[in-house]
Structure formats: structure tokens, C-alpha cells
Residue, then its C-alpha position, 0 to 999 in steps of 0.5 A: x477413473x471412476x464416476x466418483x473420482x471425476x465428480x470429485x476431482x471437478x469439485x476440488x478443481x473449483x478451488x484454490x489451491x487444488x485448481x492449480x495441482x497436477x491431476x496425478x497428485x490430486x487423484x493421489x490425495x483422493x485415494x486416501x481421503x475419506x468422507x466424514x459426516x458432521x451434525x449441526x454443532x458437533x465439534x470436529x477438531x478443538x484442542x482438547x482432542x490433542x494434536x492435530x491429525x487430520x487435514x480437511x476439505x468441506x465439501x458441503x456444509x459450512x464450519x465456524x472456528x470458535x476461541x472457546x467451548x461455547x456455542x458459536x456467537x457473534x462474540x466468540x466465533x472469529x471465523x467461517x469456513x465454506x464449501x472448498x476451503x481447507x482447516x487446520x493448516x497452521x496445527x498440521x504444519x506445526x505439529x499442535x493442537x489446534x488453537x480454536x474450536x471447529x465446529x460444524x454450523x450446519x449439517x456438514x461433509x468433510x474430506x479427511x486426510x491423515x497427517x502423514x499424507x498430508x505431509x507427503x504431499x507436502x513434498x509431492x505438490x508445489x502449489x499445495x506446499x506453496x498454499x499451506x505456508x503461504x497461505x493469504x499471499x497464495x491466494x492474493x496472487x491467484x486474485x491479481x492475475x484475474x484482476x488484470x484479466x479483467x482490466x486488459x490483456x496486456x502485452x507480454x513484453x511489458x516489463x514489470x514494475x517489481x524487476x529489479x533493475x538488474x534485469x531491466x538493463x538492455x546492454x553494458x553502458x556506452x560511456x565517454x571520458x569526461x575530457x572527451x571533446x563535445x563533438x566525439x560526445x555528439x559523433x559517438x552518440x549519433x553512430x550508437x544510436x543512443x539518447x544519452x552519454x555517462x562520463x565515467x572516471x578511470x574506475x569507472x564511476x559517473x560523472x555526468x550525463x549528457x541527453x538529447x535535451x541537453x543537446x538542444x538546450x545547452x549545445x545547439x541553442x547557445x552555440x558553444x565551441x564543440x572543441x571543449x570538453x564534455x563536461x562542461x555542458x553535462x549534468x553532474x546531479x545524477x540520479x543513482x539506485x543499484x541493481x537489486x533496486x525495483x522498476x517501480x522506485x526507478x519509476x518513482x525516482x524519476x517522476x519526482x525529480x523529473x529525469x528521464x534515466x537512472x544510473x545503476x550502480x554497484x559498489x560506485x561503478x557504473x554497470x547499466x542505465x535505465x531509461x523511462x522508455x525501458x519502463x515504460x516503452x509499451x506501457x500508456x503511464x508517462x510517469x515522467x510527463x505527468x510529474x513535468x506537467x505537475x511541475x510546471x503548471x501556471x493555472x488551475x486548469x492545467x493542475x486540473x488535467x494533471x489529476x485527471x491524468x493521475x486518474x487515468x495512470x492508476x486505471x493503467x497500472x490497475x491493468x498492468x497487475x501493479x501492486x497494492x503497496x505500489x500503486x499507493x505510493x505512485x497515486x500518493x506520490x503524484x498527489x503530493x507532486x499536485x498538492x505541493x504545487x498548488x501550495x507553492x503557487x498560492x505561497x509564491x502570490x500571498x505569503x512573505x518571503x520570510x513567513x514561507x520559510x518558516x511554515x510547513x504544509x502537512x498531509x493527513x489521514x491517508x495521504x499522511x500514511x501514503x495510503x491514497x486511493x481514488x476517493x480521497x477528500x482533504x485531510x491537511x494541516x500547517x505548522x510554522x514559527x512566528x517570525x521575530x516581532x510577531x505573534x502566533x494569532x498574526x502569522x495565522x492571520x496571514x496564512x487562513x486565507x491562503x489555505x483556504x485558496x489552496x483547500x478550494x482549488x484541491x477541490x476544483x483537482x478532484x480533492x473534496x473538501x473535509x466534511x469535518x472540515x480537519x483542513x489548513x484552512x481551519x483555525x484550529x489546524x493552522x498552529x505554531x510548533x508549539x501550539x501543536x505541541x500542546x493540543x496533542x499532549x492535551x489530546x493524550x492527557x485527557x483521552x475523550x472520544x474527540x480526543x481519540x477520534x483527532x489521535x486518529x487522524x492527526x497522528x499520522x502527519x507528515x510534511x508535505x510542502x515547506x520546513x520539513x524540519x518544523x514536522x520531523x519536531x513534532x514526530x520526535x516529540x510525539x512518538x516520545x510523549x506518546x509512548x510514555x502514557x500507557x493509558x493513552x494508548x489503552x484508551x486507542x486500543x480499546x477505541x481501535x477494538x469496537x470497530x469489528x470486521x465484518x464476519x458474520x455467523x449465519x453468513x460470510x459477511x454482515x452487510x449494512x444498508x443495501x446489502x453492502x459493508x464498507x471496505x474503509x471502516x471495517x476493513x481498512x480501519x482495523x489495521x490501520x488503527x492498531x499500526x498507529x498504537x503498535x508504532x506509538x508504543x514502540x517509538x516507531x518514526x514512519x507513518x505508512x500502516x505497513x512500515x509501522x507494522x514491520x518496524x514495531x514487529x520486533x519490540x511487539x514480539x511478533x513474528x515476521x510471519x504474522x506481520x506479513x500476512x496483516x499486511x496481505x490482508x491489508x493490501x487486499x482490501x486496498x485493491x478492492x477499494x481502488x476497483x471499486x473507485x475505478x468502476x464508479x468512475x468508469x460509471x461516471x460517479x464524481x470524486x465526491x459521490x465516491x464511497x466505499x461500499x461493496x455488495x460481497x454477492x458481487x464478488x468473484x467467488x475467490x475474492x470473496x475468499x481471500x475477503x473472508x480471510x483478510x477480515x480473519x487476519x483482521x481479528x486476529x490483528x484485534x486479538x494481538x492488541x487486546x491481548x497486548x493492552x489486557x482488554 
């Protein structure tokens, strides 16, 4: 091999997807690739040059993408190339011009690979076909693998949460007839050696569960006659998913519900049981215990360990390679565990059996999305309905101080308090299902920066604790009204399209104070944003950023494919966020000095990358909605 070729070869092998290419197929590729000079500002590729017939790999130098002939400016140039990364693939695969201009932004060198090779080693290379058509997932994958090498080396038994249960199943399920006596029940049990028994019928659909608590407490305890059928002392709400199901919802299931098992069934029949000791058993994330302790906590102190240990599950997950999407349900899920608890607890002590029927505790912002990270402060809300004999103004009496309990001991958990103060204990968030009804269609109708500023945090509400009913109202009635003024959700897309990612044209990025850029408002807020316009417009229930995107992707006329790779995007900075929350806790940095400020230059070099490619798809997200609303 020449000097050449091994100086060439190590260059290529720095950067993804070439780090992961067999040596023979990279050296194939530099056989056949030439070196081409580019001044500063000379085009390289831009649609009028037809079809796209090469592909390239900077080598030195750095390429800026522009929407139009013009120099590059902070308005028209949407993205920057650097050193290792490769362009045009969407052209190449797609047999087009190419959508943009390239330009070089410096004196720059490409490797250039013809087309038909290009195709060739489309077929030859797994990685390099798996990277030109997936091209963000690719790179998020290359990232979570050394995100978890930086959190542990964990266990190479530990079973993954994204399994689909099918795989997780150890053995054919031990079953029992449900007229079996107590005693067979207990003898079968003890000689297999397992924790729990399904009674089944003669088609072979479960009954009953019996577990080794059960034992305890409605066996040994009362001392019942061990003669009588099984039935009789097993649990008949059973908890079911079927095979194709993942870890992580079995996970979810039992931490909300509080069960230690999940019956797997398919077509009715029971075909496998899982434990949380099959989830969990070399894992440190007690999921169940944590919801337990959640559950039955009397006092602040004891809901105050349950944050810390919901703190401590996310560190863990973060080192086991969970995902994004994932770990932001878990965080969100416990934290509704926690959130209800203190409501019931406060409701339990001060509000009438009545009035409690008849109020409904709301989350917002990103706990209303399911989209919680480690520094979340309060956003929250009440609904309710005037009992007979009562006016709204009374009922609200009644309620402000016992949210305002229930805002200050969230605070003491690890929640701070909203410095806008968009809290239930706020008079102007503690409203009758009609009072809401008129504030949002007063926000709608009017459309002042306040306005829009409150669409944004209180159009993404979900029901939390209480009558679900009284939010599910609202939702319906919203989602109807809102669709129905196009000027409305004009005035949004405008709003959602000044707050720009953060790309810049002499650099990767454009840091603010300290050299830093917040990952919330210009990375998160850009897609979070045109998700609530997408789902307002097409009528779309859910709440979360990725559900709206792929429940609105059809009546927008987006393809799946551009949904996906928003949502990649999306998700990436999300793990940024949870590190970077995760670090400052480890530094010892409370939960209301938490923030969401980066330094790029302390970024790894790939997740700089897929950084610079996650604010890309965010424009591009921007430009879908511009185009959409003519801006």
C-alpha cells in the first residue's frame, strides 16, 4: 500500500461512515476517487449543473449549502460542511439535481467519486449504504454507543429495554387449573422453584395470578383452608401486553400499576410471563419499588427521597444506552407518579369530597408533552366545574391555597417554581371548563405576542391527576377551534420561524455569552413549536413533539422519511440535555441552577456532527413550515 493510500486511508477512517467500512472496500473507493481543488466561493455542485454525478468527501477546507445563487449570508446559507463529511447524498441516491448550492467557504479539497461507483459501493458496503439512507439515525447510533461508554461498561447480560418481550421470555409458562386446590398451587410452586402461578382455562387464557406476596398476605396471614380452590385467593386484574410488545412498556406497565410480572399474550392465550426481575435483574433501576415508594409516601420527606431516586434511575438508564424517546417517558411517567401523589395527599386533607370529583389537576410545557429532562421547573394548571349552589370565584377560593401547597412541596421534590409563575396556584390558572374555554379562544382570536407566548405553553395540557374527563373537553374543543383560524396558526408559524438553530457561516455554531448556545431554545424549541402548529392544524389529539409529528405527517403531505429524521434530530438534543443536566448534578449544581447551555468545543467531535445535523433538519423543519404558511 502506498504512503499515499495509508495517509488517506487514516484520514477517512476518523469519520463516520468510513470508520466503520472494511479496509478493502475503503481502499476500493480511494482507487477511484480523485482530489479537486475549490477557491474560496467557487461553486461546486448547484442545480443548474443538472444531475447529480459525483459524490464528495472534504478533505480539508469547509463547504457551505446555500437556497440560493447568492453569496453565502446568515439568512440564505442553511448549512456548513467541514472536514470528513460527505454531500450530496439525498441527489445522488435520488438521481436529481441537487436542491441547493455548494459552495466552497474556504479554500477547500474534495474527494470526488463518480456516480456509478458511488452506486457500486452502495451494494459492496453495508455501513456505507446503511449511512447514505439513514443518514442521522446512523450517526445517532455511532453517538449512544459512546454515550454509554462514557456512563459504565455495563454488563453484557443486561437485556435491553427496546427487546420485544417475545425474547425476553425464559421458559413455556408454569401454569395451574383454576379449580386446583391452594395447596397443589403452593406444592407445584415450591418444587419449580418459581415466584408466581397463572391459572389458565382449557384454551389456555388466563385467569389469575398468584405470587409469593399473595401467599403471605392472603394465605399465611388469615389462614385459610388450603383445600379450596385456587381461585379463590389469586388476583383476577391481570396486567397483559403481547409478544411484539418492548421491555420498556412492560417496564412502564408495572411502575404505574405497581405489579411485579406481565402476562404475554397473543390471540388470548397465554404464551410467557415476565418478571421485573427478567428486566431488571443485573440492572440498579427498581422501577417497581420506586412507583411503590411514590405511591405510598405519607410526608414530604418521603416524596423527596422518591425524586432523588427518580434522579438516580435516569443516571442509570443514561448508562445502560436507553433511549431518548424512552428515557423521557420513564423521567415523565415517575414524575406524574410523584405529581399526583402530592395532589392526592393535599386534596385528601383540604378539598371536599364533592368539589375533588370535580376538578382535574393539569401538566404543562414539557411535562404536558412527556418530554421532562432533569431540570424541569413547574408548569401546572386546574380545570374543574362548579358544584350546584356555587360560583366559579368560590370554588376558586377554595382550591388557590391548596395549590399553592401542592406548587411548594413539588419545590421541596426538586421541582422550582415557575419564574412566570403559569402555576395552579395562580388565579389566572385555576379556572371552570368554561373560563378555559374562553381564555384560549380569546388567545386565538386576538393573537398578541402574550397570547402566542401562553398558546405555547398552555396548548400542550394534559390531565394529570382527577376528572380526566374535564381535560379530554377541552383538547376536542381546542383542536376544533383552533384549526378553523388560519390566521391563528399563521401568527404561530410566523413566531415558531424567528427563533433560528444556531448555525453559523464563518463557524459551526453561533455561541452566545460564554461561548455557549442553549440547547432548549434554539435546539428543542424549533421542533417542539411547529409539532404544536402541525397537530392544531390537522385536528391531531396527542401532545408529545413526536406523536404530533407522526399523526399530523399524512394530512401535512410529509413523508415518513422527513418525519423521522425531525424526529432523530429532536431526540439527539434531548440526550444532550439529559447529559449535560446529568453532569451538573454530579458537579453538585442544585435543580434550580440547572440550565441548558453548552460549549460546542466541548463536544466530542462526532457529536458535534450530528449537533450541526440536528440543527440542519431543524431549519429544514422551519422551511417545511414557511412554506406551509407562505412566510
Amino acid at each position: 500500500m502506498s504512503a499515499i493510500h495509508s495517509s488517506q486511508l487514516a484520514f477517512l477512517a476518523a469519520h463516520v461512515p468510513f470508520d466503520r467500512m472494511e479496509p478493502a472496500h475503503l481502499l476500493w473507493m480511494l482507487e477511484r476517487m480523485k482530489l479537486a481543488y475549490y477557491a474560496q466561493g467557487e461553486v461546486i455542485v448547484s442545480p443548474e449543473t443538472g444531475v447529480a454525478e459525483r459524490f464528495l468527501v472534504i478533505k480539508q477546507g469547509m463547504v457551505q449549502g446555500e437556497q440560493n445563487v447568492a453569496h453565502a449570508s446568515e439568512a440564505d446559507t442553511w448549512l456548513e460542511l467541514s472536514e470528513g463529511e460527505c454531500f450530496p447524498l439525498g441527489a445522488l441516491l435520488a438521481h436529481r439535481p441537487v436542491a441547493s448550492v455548494y459552495r466552497a467557504g474556504k479554500d477547500t479539497f474534495c474527494y470526488e467519486l463518480p456516480v456509478a461507483d458511488f452506486h457500486t459501493l452502495l451494494g459492496m458496503s453495508a455501513p456505507f449504504r446503511d449511512f447514505c439512507t439513514r443518514r442521522i439515525a446512523n450517526l445517532l447510533e455511532h453517538s449512544k454507543q459512546v454515550i454509554q461508554a462514557q456512563y459504565t461498561q455495563s454488563s453484557a447480560g443486561q437485556q435491553p429495554l427496546t427487546s420485544p418481550l417475545s425474547a425476553i421470555i425464559r421458559r413455556a409458562p408454569i401454569t395451574c387449573a383454576p379449580q386446583a386446590s391452594v395447596r397443589d398451587v403452593l406444592k407445584q410452586m415450591h418444587e419449580s422453584r418459581i415466584g408466581s402461578m397463572v391459572a389458565v382455562d382449557e384454551a389456555g387464557r388466563p385467569l389469575g395470578i398468584l405470587t409469593l406476596p399473595d401467599v403471605l398476605e392472603r394465605i399465611a396471614l388469615p389462614q385459610i383452608e388450603l383445600d379450596q380452590p385456587v381461585m379463590a385467593v389469586m388476583t383476577t386484574r391481570l396486567t397483559t401486553l403481547p409478544p411484539q410488545a418492548l421491555a420498556y412498556e412492560a417496564a412502564l406497565m408495572m411502575a404505574r400499576q405497581g405489579f411485579r410480572h406481565v402476562l404475554v399474550v397473543e390471540n388470548g392465550r397465554l404464551i410467557g410471563l415476565v418478571s421485573e426481575k427478567d428486566l431488571f435483574a443485573l440492572q440498579r433501576v427498581g422501577l417497581r419499588q420506586v412507583g411503590s415508594a411514590i405511591r405510598h409516601a405519607r410526608n414530604v420527606e418521603d416524596l423527596q427521597q422518591a425524586a432523588a431516586d427518580i434522579r438516580s434511575m435516569a443516571h442509570n438508564m443514561m448508562a445502560q444506552g436507553v433511549a431518548a424517546e424512552q428515557l423521557t417517558q420513564f423521567i415523565s411517567t415517575f414524575n406524574d407518579l410523584l405529581t399526583a401523589r402530592v395532589v392526592e395527599l393535599e386534596c385528601t386533607k383540604r378539598v371536599d369530597a364533592a368539589l375533588a370529583e370535580r376538578l382535574c389537576w393539569m401538566a404543562l410545557g414539557s411535562e404536558g408533552r412527556f418530554e421532562q429532562t432533569l431540570s424541569t421547573d413547574q408548569d401546572n394548571a386546574l380545570i374543574f366545574t362548579a358544584p350546584d349552589g356555587m360560583t366559579a370565584d368560590q370554588v376558586r377560593a377554595q382550591l388557590l391555597p391548596v395549590a399553592k401547597n401542592i406548587n411548594d412541596t413539588l419545590a421541596l421534590c426538586g421541582f422550582p417554581l415557575c419564574r412566570g409563575n403559569m402555576m395552579a396556584s395562580n388565579p389566572q390558572w385555576c379556572l371552570s371548563l368554561e373560563e378555559w374555554k374562553r381564555t384560549f379562544f380569546g388567545w386565538i382570536t386576538n393573537g398578541t405576542p402574550e397570547a402566542l407566548l401562553h398558546a405555547s405553553i398552555f396548548f400542550d395540557f394534559r390531565a394529570l391527576h382527577g376528572e380526566h374527563k374535564l381535560a379530554e373537553e377541552l383538547r376536542l374543543w381546542l383542536v376544533r377551534v383552533a384549526s378553523d383560524h388560519s390566521r391563528f396558526l399563521h401568527q404561530m408559524a410566523d413566531n415558531a420561524t424567528r427563533i433560528r438553530p444556531p448555525l453559523g457561516v464563518v463557524r459551526d455554531f453561533v455561541v452566545g455569552k460564554e461561548h455557549t448556545l442553549d440547547l432548549k431554545l434554539n435546539g428543542i424549541t424549533p421542533f417542539v413549536d411547529a409539532a404544536r402548529i402541525f397537530s392544531l392544524a390537522a385536528g391531531v389529539i396527542p401532545t408529545s413533539t413526536i406523536q404530533r409529528l407522526r399523526a399530523s405527517a399524512a394530512k401535512m403531505k410529509v413523508h415518513p422519511s422527513e418525519i423521522e429524521a425531525w424526529i432523530d434530530a429532536f431526540l439527539f438534543i434531548q440526550v444532550l440535555r439529559m447529559r449535560h443536566h446529568d453532569e451538573q448534578k454530579t458537579r453538585g449544581v442544585s435543580d434550580d441552577a440547572l440550565d441548558n447551555r453548552i460549549d460546542p468545543e466541548h463536544l466530542n467531535e462526532l457529536d458535534r456532527r450530528i449537533l450541526k445535523e440536528a440543527f440542519r433538519q431543524a431549519r429544514k423543519l422551519q422551511a417545511r413550515l414557511a412554506l406551509e404558511y407562505h412566510l
